[in-house]
C-alpha positions as CSV (number, residue, x, y, z in Angstrom):
1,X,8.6,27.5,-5.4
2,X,4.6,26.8,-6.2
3,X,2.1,28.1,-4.2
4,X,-0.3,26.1,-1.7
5,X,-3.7,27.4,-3.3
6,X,-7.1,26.8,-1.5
7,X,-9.4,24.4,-4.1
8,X,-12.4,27.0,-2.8
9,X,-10.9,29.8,-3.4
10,X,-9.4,28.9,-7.4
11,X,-10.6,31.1,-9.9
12,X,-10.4,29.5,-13.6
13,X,-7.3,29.6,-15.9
14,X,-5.5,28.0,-18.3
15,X,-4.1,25.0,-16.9
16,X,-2.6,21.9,-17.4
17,X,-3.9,19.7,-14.4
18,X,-2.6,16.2,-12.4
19,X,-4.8,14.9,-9.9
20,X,-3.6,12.0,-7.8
21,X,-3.1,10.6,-3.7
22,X,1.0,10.9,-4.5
23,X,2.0,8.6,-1.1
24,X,5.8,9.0,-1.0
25,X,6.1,10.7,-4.9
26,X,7.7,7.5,-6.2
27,X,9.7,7.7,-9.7
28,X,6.1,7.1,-11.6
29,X,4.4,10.1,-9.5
30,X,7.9,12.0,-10.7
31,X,7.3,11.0,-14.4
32,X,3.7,12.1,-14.4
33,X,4.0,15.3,-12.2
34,X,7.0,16.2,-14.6
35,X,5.5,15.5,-17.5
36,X,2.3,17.8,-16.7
37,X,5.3,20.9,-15.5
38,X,6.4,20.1,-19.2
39,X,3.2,20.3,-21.2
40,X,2.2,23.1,-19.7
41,X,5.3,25.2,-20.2
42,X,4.8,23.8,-23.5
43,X,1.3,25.6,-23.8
44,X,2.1,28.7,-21.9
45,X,-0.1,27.6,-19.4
46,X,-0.2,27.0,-15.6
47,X,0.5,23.6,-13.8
48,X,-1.2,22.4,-11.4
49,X,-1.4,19.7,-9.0
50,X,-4.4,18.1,-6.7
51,X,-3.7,15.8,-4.1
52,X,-5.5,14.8,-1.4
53,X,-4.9,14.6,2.4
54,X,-5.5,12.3,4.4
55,X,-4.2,9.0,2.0
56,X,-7.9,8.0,1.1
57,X,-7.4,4.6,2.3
58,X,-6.9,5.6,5.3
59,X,-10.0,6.8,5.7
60,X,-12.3,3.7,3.3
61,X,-10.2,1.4,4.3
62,X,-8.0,1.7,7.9
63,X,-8.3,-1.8,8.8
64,X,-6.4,-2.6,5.9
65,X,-4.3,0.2,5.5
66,X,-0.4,-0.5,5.9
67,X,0.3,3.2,6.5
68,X,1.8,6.0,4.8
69,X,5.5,6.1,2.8
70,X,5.8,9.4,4.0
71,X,4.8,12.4,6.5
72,X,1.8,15.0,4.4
73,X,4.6,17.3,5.2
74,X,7.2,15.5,3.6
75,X,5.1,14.8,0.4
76,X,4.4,18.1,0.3
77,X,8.1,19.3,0.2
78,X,8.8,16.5,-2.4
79,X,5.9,18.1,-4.6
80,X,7.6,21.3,-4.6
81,X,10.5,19.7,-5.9
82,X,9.4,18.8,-9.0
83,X,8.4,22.5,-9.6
84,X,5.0,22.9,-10.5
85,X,3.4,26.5,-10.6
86,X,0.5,25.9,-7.9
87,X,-0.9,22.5,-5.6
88,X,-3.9,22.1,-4.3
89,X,-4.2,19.9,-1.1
90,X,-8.6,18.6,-1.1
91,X,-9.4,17.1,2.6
92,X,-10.5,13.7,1.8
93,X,-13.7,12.1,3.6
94,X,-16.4,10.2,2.4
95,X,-18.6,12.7,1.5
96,X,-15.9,13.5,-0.9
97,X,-15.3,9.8,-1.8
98,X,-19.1,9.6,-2.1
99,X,-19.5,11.7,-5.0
100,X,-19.8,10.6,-8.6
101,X,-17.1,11.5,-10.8
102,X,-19.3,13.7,-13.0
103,X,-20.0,15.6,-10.1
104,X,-16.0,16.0,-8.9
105,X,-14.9,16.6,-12.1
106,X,-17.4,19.6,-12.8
107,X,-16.2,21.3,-10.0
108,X,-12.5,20.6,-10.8
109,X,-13.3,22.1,-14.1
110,X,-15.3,25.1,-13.0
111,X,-12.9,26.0,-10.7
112,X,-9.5,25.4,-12.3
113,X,-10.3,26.0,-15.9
114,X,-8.4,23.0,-16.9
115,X,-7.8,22.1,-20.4
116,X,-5.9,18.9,-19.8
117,X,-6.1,16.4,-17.2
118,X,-3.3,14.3,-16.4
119,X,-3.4,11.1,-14.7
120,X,-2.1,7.5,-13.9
121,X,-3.3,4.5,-15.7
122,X,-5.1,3.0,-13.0
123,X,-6.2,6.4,-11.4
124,X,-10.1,6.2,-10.4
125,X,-12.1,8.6,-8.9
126,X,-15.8,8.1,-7.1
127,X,-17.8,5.1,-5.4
128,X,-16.2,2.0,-6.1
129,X,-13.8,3.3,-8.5
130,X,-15.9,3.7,-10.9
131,X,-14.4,6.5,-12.7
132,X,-11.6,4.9,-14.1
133,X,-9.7,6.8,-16.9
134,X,-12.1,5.2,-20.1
135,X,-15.2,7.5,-18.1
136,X,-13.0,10.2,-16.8
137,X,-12.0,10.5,-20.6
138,X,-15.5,10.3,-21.1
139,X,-16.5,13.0,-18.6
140,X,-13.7,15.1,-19.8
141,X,-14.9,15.2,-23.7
142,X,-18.6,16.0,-22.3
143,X,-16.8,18.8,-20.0
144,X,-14.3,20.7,-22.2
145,X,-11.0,19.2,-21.3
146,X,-8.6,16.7,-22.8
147,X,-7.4,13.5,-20.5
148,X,-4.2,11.9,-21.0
149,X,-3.1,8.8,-18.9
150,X,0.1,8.2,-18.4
151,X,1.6,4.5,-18.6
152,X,2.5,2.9,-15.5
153,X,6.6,2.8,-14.7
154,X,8.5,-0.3,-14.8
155,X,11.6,-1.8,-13.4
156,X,12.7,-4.7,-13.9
157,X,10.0,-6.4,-14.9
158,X,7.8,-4.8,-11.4
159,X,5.2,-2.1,-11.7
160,X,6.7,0.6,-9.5
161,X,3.0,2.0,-7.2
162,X,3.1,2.7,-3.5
163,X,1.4,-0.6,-2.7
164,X,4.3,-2.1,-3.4
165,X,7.0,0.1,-1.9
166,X,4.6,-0.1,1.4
167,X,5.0,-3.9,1.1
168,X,8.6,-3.9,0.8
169,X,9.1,-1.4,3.5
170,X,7.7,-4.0,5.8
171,X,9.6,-6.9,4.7
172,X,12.3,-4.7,5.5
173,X,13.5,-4.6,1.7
174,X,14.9,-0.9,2.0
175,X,16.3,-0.9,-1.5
176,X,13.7,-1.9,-3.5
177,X,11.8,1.0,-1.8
178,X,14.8,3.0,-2.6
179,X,14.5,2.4,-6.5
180,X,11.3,3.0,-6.7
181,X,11.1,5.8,-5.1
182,X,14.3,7.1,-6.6
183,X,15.7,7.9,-3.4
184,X,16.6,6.1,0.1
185,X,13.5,5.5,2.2
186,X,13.7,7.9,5.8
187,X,12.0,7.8,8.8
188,X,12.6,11.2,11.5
189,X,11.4,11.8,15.0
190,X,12.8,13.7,18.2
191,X,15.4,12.1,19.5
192,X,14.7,10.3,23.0
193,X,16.3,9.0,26.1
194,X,16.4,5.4,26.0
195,X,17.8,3.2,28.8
196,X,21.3,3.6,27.8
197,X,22.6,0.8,27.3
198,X,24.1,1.1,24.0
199,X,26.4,3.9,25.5
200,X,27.1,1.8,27.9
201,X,28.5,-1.4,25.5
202,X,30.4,0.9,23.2
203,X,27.3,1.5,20.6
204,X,25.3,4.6,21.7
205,X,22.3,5.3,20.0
206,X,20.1,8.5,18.9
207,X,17.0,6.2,19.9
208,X,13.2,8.3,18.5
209,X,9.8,6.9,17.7
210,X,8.9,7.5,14.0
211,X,5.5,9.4,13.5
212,X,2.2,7.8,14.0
213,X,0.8,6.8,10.6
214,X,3.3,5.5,8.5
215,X,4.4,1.9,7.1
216,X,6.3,0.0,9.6
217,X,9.9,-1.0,8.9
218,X,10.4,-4.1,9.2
219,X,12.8,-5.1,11.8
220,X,16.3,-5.6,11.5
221,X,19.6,-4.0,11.4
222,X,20.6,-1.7,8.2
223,X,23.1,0.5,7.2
224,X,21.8,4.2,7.2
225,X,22.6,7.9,7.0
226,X,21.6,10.3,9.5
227,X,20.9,14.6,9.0
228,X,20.8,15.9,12.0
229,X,18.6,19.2,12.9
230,X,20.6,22.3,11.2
231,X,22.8,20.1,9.1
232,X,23.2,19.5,5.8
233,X,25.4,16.7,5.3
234,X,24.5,13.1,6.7
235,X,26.1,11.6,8.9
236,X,27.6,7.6,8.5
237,X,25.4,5.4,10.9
238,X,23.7,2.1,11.2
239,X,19.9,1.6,12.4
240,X,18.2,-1.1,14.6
241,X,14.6,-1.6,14.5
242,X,13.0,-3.8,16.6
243,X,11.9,-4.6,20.5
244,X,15.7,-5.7,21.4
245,X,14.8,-9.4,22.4
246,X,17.8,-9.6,24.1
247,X,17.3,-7.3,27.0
248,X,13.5,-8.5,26.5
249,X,12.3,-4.8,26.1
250,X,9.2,-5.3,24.1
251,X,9.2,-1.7,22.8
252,X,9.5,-1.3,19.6
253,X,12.0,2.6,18.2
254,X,14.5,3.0,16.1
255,X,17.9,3.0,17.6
256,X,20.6,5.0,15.4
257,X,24.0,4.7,16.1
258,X,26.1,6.9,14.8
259,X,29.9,6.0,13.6
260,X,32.4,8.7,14.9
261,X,30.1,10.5,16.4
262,X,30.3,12.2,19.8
263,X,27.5,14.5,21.0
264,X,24.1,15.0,23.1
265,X,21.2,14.7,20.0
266,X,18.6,14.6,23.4
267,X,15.1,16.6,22.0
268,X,16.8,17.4,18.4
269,X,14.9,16.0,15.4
270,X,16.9,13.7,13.5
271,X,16.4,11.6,9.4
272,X,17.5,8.5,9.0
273,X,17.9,7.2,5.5
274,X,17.7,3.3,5.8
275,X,20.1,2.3,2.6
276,X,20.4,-1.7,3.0
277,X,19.5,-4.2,5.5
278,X,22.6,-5.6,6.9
279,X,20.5,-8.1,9.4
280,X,17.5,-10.1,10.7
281,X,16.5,-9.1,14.1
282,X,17.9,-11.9,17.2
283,X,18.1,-12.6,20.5
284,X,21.6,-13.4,21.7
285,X,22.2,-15.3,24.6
286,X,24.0,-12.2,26.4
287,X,25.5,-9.0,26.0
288,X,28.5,-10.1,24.8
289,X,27.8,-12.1,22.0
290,X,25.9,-9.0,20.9
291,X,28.3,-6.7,21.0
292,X,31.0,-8.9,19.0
293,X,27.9,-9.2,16.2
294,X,27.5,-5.5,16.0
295,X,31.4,-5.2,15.9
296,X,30.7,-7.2,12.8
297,X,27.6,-4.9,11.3
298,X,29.6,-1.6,12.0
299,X,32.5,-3.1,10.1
300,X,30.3,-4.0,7.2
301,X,28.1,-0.6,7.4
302,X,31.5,1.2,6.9
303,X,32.4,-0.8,3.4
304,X,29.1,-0.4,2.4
305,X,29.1,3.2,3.1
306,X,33.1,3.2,1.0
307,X,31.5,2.9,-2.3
308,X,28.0,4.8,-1.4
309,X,27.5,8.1,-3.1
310,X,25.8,10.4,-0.7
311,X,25.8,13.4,-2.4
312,X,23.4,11.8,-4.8
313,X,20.5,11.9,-2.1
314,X,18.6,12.8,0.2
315,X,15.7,13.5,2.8
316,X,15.5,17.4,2.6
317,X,17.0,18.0,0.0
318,X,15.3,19.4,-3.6
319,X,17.7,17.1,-5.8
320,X,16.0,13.8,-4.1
321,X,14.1,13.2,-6.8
């Protein structure tokens, strides 16, 4: 497993270097990451990844920031995966995102050692972006250190970046975020009481409030698999997101119900992988006509779920990506 090293505490080495913000380590983050773990094996030398924390938009541009694909812890366990010999986390602000890229790069060199620096295609570093990878290259042949830049990853005929997987999280398009990412897209929390009414109509649900931060799912119904705390399979279940018009809550959790499922999750932490959106959020005009629709969505999260291959995921696991 690679080390967590402090950027402040580095002392120079031979080493292969990627540098990039990594939101949700989609199948293009993979590529690159993997591709640095490769080269330097290649070399006999170490590799290295820098990342930084907070997302940087977050902090230039939070207005307009949809919100993170994933938890800093959960990036961090995803970066693990791909097996890298050390990663260094750099606290983002704008006194960092104030300096010029000379001046960044420098220090990355003096302290790492680099001899290679690999990064996206439209990776830029400094005020305004303006070290895009022509100057970084630039910078790098001044410095002592080679770039390479990485094409961007394609699928079907879309440019997989986190931009977009943020989008389509929102629109609720689960799986187009899961092909980008190369794995189903997950939301966790602590489970919470709720008003019970889903126990109550035949449906109860494992009801939680996803961390503060990330994108927001758009709302609907989907068909999902749950890991619960201490578990290693996941469980069959189907998700509702939304502020249940019908009962005219106006609070917006997830509500997980799982199928065959009997137990008290109350103050457990619980994933849910949201695998396809099986509905549009509505308001019925009373209980009943709800509960005969989500007869319908249980019956058609269970064929779904027939022909789904969950050993080939998920959430916690190292094989994810």
């Amino acid at each position: 497993m690679p080390g967590q090293v402090s950027f402040q505490e580095m002392e120079p080495a031979t080493r292969i270097v990627t540098i990039g913000t990594f939101d949700g380590v989609h199948r293009g983050h993979a590529k690159l990451i993997a591709s640095t773990r490769d080269r330097a094996r290649e070399l006999g030398a170490q590799s290295t990844i820098v990342t930084f924390e907070p997302v940087p938009a977050s902090v230039l541009r939070p207005d307009k920031f949809a919100g993170r694909i994933c938890t800093a812890g959960r990036k961090l366990t995803l970066l693990e995966a791909l097996e890298c010999d050390e990663i260094v986390v750099i606290e983002f602000d704008r006194t960092l995102a104030a300096r010029t890229p000379e001046d960044f790069l420098a220090e990355l060199k003096t302290r790492t050692g680099l001899i290679e620096l690999w990064v996206g295609e439209g990776f830029a570093l400094g005020r305004n972006r303006v070290g895009d990878v022509k100057r970084i290259t630039e910078i790098g042949n001044e410095l002592g250190f080679r770039t390479v830049a990485m094409p961007r990853v394609v699928d079907g005929g879309e440019i997989i970046s986190s931009s977009s997987i943020r989008k389509a999280v929102e629109s609720g398009d689960v799986e187009f975020a899961a092909e980008s990412l190369g794995r189903p897209f997950s939301v966790s929390g602590e489970v919470i009481h709720g008003a019970h009414l889903g126990r109550e109509i035949g449906f109860p649900t494992a009801n939680f409030f996803p961390p503060e931060g990330l994108v927001q799912l758009g709302d609907g119904i989907f068909v999902s698999l749950a890991l619960l705390a201490g578990e290693t399979t996941p469980r069959p279940a189907m998700t509702y997101v939304g502020t249940r018009p019908t009962i005219n809550s106006g609070v917006r959790q997830v509500e997980t119900h799982l199928l065959d499922f009997e137990g008290d999750l109350y103050g457990q932490s619980i994933e849910v992988a949201m695998l396809a959106k099986l509905r549009e959020d509505q308001q019925f005009p009373n209980l009943d006509a709800m509960i005969d629709q989500l007869a319908v969505d249980e019956s058609r999260a269970r064929a779904f779920l027939e022909t789904y291959d969950t050993a080939s995921i998920f959430l916690s696991q190292r094989s994810a990506i």
